[in-house]
C-alpha positions as CSV (number, residue, x, y, z in Angstrom):
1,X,124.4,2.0,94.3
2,X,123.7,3.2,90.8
3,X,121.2,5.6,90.5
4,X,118.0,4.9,88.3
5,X,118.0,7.6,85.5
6,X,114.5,9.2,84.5
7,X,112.6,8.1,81.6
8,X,111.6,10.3,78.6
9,X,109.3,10.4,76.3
10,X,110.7,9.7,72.8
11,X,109.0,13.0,70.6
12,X,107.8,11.9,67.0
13,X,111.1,13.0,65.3
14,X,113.1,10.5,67.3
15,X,115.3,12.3,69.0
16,X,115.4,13.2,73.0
17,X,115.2,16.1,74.0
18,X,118.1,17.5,75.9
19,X,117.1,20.5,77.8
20,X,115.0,19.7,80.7
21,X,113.6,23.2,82.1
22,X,112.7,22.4,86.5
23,X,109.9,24.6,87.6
24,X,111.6,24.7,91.2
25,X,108.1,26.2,92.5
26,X,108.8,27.9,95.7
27,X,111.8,26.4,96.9
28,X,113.4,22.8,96.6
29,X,110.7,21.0,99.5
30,X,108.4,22.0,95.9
31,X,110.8,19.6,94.3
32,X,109.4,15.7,93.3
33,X,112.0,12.7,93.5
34,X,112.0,12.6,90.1
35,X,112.9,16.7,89.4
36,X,115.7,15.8,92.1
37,X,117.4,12.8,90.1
38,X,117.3,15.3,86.7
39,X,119.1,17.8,88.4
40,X,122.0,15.2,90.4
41,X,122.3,13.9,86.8
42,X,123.1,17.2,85.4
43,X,126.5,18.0,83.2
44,X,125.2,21.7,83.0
45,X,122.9,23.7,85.7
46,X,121.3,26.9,84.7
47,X,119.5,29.5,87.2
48,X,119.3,32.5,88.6
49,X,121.2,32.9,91.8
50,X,118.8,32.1,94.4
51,X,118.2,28.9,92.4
52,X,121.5,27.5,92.0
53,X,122.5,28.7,95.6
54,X,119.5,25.4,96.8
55,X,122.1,23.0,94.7
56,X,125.6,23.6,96.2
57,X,126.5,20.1,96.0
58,X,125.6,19.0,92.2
59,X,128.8,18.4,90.1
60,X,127.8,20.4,87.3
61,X,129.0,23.1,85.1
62,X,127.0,25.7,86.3
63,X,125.7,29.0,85.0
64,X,123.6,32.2,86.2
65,X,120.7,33.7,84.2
66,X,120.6,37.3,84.4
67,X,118.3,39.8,82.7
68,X,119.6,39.0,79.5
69,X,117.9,35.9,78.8
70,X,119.8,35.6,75.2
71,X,123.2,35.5,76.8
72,X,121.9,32.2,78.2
73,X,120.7,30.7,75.0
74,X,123.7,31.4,73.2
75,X,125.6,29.4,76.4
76,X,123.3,26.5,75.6
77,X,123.8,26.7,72.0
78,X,127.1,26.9,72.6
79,X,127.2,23.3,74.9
80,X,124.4,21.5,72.8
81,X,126.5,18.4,72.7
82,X,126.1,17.6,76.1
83,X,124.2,15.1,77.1
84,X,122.0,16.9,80.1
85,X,121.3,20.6,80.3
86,X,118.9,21.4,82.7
87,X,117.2,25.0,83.4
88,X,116.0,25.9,86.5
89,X,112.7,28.6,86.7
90,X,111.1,29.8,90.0
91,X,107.3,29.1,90.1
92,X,106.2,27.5,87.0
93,X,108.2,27.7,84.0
94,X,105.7,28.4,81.5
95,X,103.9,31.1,84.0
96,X,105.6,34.5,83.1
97,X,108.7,32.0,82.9
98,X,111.8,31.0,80.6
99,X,109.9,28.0,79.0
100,X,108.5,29.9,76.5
101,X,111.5,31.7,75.4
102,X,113.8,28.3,75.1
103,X,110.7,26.5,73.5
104,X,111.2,29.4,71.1
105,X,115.0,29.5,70.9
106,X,115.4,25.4,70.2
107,X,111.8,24.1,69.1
108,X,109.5,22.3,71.1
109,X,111.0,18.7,70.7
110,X,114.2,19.8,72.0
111,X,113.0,21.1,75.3
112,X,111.1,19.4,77.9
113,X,109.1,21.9,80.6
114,X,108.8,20.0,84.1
115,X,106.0,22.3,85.8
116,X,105.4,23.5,89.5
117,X,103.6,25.7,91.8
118,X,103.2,29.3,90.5
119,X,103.7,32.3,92.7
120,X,100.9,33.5,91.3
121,X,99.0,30.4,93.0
122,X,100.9,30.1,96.3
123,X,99.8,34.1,96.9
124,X,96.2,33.3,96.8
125,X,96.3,30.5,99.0
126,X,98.0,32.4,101.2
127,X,94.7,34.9,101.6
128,X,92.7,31.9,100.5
129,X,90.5,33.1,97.7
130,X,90.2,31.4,94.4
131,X,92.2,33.0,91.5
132,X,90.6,32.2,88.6
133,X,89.6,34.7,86.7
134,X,92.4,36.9,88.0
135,X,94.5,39.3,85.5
136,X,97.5,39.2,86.0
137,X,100.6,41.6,85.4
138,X,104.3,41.2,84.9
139,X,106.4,44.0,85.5
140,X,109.8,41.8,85.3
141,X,112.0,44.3,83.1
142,X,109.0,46.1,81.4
143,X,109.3,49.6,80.8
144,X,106.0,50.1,78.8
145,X,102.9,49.7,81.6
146,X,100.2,50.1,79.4
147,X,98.7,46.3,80.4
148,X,98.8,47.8,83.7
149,X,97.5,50.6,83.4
150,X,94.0,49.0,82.2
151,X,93.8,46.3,84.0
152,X,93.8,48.9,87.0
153,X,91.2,50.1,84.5
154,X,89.0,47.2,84.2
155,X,89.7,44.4,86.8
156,X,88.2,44.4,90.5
157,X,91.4,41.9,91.2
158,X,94.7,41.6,90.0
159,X,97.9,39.6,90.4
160,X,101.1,42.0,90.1
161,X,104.7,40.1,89.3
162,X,107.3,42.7,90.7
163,X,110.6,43.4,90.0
164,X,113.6,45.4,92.4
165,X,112.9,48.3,90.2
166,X,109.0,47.9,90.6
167,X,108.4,47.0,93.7
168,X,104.9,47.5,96.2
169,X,106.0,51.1,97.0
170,X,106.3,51.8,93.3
171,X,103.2,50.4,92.2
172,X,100.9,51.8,95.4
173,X,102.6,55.2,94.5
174,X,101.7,54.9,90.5
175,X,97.9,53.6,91.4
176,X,97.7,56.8,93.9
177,X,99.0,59.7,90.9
178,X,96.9,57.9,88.2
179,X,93.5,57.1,89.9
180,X,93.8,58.9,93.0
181,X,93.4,55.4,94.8
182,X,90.7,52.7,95.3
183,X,92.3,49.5,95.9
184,X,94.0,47.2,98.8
185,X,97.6,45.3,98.5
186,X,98.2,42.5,99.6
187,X,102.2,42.0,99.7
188,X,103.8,39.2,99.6
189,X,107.4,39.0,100.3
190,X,109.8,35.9,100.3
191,X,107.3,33.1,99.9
192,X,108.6,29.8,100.5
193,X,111.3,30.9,102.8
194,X,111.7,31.4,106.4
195,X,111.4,35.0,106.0
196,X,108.0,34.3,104.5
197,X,105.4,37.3,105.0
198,X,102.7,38.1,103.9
199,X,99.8,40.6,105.1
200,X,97.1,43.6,103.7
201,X,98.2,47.0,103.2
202,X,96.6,50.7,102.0
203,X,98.1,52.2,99.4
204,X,99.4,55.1,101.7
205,X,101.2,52.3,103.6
206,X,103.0,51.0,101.0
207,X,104.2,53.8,99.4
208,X,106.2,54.2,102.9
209,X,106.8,50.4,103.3
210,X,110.0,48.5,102.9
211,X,109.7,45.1,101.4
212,X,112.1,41.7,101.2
213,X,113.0,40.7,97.5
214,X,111.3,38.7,95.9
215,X,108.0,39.7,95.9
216,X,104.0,39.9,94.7
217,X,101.7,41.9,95.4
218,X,97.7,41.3,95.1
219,X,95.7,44.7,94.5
220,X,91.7,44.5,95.2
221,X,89.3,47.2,94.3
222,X,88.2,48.5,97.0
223,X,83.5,48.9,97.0
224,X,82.9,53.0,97.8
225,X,80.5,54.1,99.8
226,X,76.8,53.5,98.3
227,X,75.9,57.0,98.9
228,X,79.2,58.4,97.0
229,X,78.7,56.5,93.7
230,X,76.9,57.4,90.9
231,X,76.4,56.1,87.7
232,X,77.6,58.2,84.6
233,X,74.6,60.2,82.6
234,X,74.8,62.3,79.5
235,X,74.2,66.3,80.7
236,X,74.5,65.1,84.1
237,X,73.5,67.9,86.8
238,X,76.9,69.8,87.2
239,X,76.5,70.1,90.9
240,X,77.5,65.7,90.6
241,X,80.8,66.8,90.0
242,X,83.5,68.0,92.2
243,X,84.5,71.4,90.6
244,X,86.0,74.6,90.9
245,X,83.9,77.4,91.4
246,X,81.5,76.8,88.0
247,X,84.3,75.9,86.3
248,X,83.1,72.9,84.5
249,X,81.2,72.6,81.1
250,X,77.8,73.2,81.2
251,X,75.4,69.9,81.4
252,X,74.2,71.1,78.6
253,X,76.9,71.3,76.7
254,X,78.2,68.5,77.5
255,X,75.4,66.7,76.0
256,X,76.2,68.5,72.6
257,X,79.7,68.5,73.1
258,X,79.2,64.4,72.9
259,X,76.9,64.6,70.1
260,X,79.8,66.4,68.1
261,X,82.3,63.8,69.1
262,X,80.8,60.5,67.7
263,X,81.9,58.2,70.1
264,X,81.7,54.6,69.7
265,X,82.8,51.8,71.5
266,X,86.6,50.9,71.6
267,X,88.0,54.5,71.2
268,X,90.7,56.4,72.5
269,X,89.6,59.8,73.7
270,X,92.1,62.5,74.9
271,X,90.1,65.3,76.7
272,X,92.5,68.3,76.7
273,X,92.5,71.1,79.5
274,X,90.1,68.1,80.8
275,X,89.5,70.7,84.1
276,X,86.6,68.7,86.3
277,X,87.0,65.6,83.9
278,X,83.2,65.9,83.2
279,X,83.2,65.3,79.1
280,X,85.9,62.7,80.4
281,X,83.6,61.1,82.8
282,X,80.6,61.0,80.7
283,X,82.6,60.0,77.4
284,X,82.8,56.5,79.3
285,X,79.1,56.5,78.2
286,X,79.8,55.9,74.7
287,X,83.4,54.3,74.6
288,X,82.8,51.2,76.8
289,X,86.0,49.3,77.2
290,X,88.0,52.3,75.0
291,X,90.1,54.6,76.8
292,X,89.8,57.9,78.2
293,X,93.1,60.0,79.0
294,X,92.5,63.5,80.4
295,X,94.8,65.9,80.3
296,X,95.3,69.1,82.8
297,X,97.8,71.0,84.3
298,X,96.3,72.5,87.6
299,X,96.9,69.8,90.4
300,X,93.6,71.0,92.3
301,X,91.9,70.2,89.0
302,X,93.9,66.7,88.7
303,X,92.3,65.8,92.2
304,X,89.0,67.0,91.4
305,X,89.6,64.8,87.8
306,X,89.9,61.7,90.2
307,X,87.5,62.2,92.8
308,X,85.3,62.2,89.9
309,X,86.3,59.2,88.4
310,X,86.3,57.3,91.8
311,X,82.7,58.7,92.4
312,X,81.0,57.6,89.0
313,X,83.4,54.0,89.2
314,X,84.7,55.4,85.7
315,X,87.8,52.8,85.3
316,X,89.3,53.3,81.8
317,X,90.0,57.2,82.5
318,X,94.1,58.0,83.0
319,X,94.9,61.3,84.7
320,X,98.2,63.2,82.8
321,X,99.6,66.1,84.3
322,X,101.4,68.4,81.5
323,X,101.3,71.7,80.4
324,X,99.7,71.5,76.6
325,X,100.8,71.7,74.3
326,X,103.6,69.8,75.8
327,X,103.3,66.1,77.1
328,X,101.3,64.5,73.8
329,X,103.8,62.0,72.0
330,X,103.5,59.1,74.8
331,X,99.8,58.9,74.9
332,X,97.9,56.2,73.3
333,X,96.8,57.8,69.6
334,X,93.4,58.7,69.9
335,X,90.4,58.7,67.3
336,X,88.8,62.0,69.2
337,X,90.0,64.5,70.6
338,X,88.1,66.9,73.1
339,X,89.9,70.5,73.9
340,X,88.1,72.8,76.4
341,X,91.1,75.0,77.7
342,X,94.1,76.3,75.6
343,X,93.8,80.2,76.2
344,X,96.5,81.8,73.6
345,X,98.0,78.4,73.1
346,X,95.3,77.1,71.1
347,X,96.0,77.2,67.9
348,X,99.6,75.7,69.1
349,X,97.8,73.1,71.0
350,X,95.4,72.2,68.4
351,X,98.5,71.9,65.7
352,X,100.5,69.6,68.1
353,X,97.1,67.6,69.1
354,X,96.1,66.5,65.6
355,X,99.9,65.0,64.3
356,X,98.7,62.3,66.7
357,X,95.0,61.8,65.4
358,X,93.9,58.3,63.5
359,X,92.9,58.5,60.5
360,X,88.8,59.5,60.4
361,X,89.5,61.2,63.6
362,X,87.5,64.3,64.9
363,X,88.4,66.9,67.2
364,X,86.1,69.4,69.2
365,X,87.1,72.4,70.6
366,X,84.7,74.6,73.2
367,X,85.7,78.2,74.0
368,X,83.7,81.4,75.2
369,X,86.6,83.5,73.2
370,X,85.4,85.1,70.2
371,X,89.6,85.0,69.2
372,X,89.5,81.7,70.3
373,X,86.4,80.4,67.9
374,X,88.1,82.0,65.1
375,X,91.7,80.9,65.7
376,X,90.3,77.3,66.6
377,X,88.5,77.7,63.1
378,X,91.2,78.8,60.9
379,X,94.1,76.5,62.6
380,X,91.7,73.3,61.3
381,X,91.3,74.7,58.4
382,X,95.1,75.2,57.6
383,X,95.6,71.8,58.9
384,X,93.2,70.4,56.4
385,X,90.3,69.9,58.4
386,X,86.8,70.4,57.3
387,X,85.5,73.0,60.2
388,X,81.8,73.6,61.3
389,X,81.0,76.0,64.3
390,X,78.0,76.5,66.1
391,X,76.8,78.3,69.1
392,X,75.2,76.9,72.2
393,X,73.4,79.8,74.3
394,X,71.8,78.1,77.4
395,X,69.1,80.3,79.8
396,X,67.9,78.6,83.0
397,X,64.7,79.5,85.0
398,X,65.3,81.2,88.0
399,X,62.3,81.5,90.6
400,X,60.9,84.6,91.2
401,X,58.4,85.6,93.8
402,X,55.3,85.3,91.9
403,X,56.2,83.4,88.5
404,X,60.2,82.7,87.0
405,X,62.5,84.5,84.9
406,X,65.3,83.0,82.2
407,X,69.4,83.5,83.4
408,X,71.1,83.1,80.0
409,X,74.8,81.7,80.9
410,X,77.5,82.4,78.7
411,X,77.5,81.4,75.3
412,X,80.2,78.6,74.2
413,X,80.9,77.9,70.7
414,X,81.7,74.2,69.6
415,X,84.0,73.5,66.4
416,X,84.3,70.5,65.5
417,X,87.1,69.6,62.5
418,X,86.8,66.3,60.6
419,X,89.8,65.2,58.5
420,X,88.4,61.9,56.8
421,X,87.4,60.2,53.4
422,X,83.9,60.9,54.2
423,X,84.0,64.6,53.8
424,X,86.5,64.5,50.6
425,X,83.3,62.4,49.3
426,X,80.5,65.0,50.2
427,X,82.4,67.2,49.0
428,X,83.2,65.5,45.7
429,X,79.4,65.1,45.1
430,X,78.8,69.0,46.2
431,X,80.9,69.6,43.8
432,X,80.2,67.5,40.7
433,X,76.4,68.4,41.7
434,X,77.0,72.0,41.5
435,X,78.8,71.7,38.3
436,X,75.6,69.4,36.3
437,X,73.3,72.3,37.8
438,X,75.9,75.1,36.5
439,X,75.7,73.8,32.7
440,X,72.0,73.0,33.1
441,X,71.2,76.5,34.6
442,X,73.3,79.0,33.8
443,X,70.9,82.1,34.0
444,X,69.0,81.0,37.1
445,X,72.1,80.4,39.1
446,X,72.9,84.0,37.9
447,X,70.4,85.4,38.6
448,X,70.1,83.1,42.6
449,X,73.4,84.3,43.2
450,X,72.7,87.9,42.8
451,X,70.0,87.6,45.1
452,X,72.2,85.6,47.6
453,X,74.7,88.4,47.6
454,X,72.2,91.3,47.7
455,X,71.0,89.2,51.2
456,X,73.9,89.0,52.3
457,X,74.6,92.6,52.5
């Protein structure tokens, strides 16, 4: 009995295509009539392993897919002439698949994409909740886990592709360093198969857990308590924070600190010797969606950074362990920088901070040191910065038995260095103003500046 072969749709250029790429779903039962006749027809079969291993009995040439992906376009190149080359792709081929790439590789008339269940979509009916709207995240042989990292930021639900390398424990263990915690996994391992499971796990769980290849994992944000949430305010009362012994910066300061800073909306913000995280936390204020990476080196203060962010639901904030001024050339360049720590290492730290500054970027530095003001004053200046310093001297009322008295804390001083267009144009003006006034006024500027320097003295 002769088999009836498939129709296809003639593209405009009048050629048929002759790559047919199988979105095998979750296993061959995913498989129409019709995906099953492309495949029998066959003269060369491409898939990974797991793929090919459904087909044992179709006469083809047949061909694993790796990691390299190229290696497998330069094998179809390499057979074009034949009449039926068929790909196969787990889930859907065009859902974090290889449709795209041969779409790319041979042009979309050349290729046709025969879609299926996603992974993605099979996870969520498993737990039966809707996923749209859901970000989701591939991890299949990416190194760089910035997309991650914010949508751990931003997203109360998110779809996680893993790899072997990448796994649940992996990802439970990088959620717990960074942010200290707040979500549930769901893991789901093998679907399709008879080894199918699927069930919800804490992070701590995980971590320890051993899981069956392949899998996904589905990470929900877990709600904290009412009573342990607040919202973020600028010069928030510093007993809202979880700190060491006083050792935070002053609400007060804060609120100037921010001022100095000149957030807007969109930034990147590196808080340096971030301590309790509190110019962190209340940067989120100003920045919105932007990014907010704090950077410490004391693991009590890392906690305290994250219990903090967990208690005001501050998302965008990543917590970097590193000993300044070491641990700077893989962060995200920021358009403001925040120092509060840096001891004798400042002026280092400040040198090795501001190679990574945008362009129109500001940096603020608060110290109690009177070495430290200068040396934080004179490194910016050396470095090109335009430098202004002022002092913040805060006294709060104390009760006393019949009236209150003033408790004057220590006093900080904020400098704040701006490298940008906007000060070589003040300055420009300054200038060229100073110079119409010179020829115009020769003796009363004389005669002004001998004043000035006799009041000076």
């Amino acid at each position: 009995m002769t088999k009836t072969q498939p129709r296809k749709s003639r593209p405009q250029n009048g050629h048929y295509p002759c790559i047919d790429v199988i979105g095998v779903g979750l296993g061959p039962d995913d498989l129409t009539p019709r995906h099953r006749a492309i495949i029998e027809r066959a003269e060369i079969l491409l898939g990974g392993k797991r793929l090919l291993a459904f087909f044992p009995d179709v006469p083809a040439e047949k061909k694993s897919i790796g990691k390299d992906l190229d290696d497998a376009i330069t094998y179809i190149r390499r057979r074009m002439a034949r009449t039926s080359i068929v790909v196969l792709a787990s889930g859907d081929p065009l859902f974090f698949g290889i449709g795209a790439k041969l779409i790319d590789a041979f042009g979309p008339d050349r290729v046709t994409i025969h879609p299926n269940v996603s992974s993605v979509a099979a996870a969520f009916a498993r737990i039966k909740e809707s996923w749209s709207g859901v970000r989701i995240v591939s991890l299949h042989g990416r190194k760089d886990q910035s997309g991650l990292l914010r949508a751990l930021a931003e997203e109360e639900r998110i779809a996680v592709l893993t790899d072997p390398e990448h796994g649940p424990g992996w990802l439970a263990r990088l959620i717990l360093d960074r942010l200290g915690g707040g979500f549930r996994m769901a893991v789901m391992e093998a679907l399709g198969t008879a080894a199918e499971r699927h069930r919800w796990y804490r992070l701590e769980q995980a971590v320890a857990g051993k899981f069956a290849e392949p899998n996904l994992v589905v990470l929900k944000r877990e709600a904290q308590p009412v009573a342990a949430r607040r919202r973020p305010a600028l010069g928030a009362p510093d007993e809202w924070f979880d700190h060491h012994r006083g050792l935070i910066t002053k609400s007060e300061v804060r609120a100037v600190t921010l001022a100095k800073l000149r957030l807007t909306a969109g930034q990147v913000l590196w808080d340096l010797g971030a301590g309790s995280g509190s110019v962190a936390i209340e940067s989120s204020l100003f920045i919105g969606k932007g990014r907010i990476v704090a950077v410490e080196k004391d693991p009590r203060r890392i906690e305290q950074i994250k219990t903090n962010a967990r208690r005001f639901a501050v998302r965008n904030l990543s917590v970097v362990q590193a000993v300044l001024p070491a641990g700077l050339a893989r962060l995200p360049k920021p358009d403001r920088i925040f120092i509060g720590g840096g001891g004798g290492d400042l002026p280092a730290i400040i040198a090795k901070a501001v190679q990574h500054l945008k362009p129109n970027g500001i940096v603020v530095i608060n110290t109690v040191l009177l070495q430290n003001m200068h040396d934080a004053s004179a490194a910016l200046r050396q470095l090109g910065f335009a430098a202004e310093t002022v002092q913040v001297q805060i006294h709060r009322s104390e009760p006393m038995p019949w009236s209150e008295r003033l408790e004057a804390l220590n006093p900080v001083w904020i400098i704040t260095g701006r490298r940008n267009s906007e000060v070589r144009r003040r300055r420009a003006g300054e200038v060229k103003g100073e110079v119409r006034r010179g020829k115009g006024e020769v003796g009363s500027s004389k005669a002004e500046g001998g004043r000035g320097k006799k009041d000076e003295r």
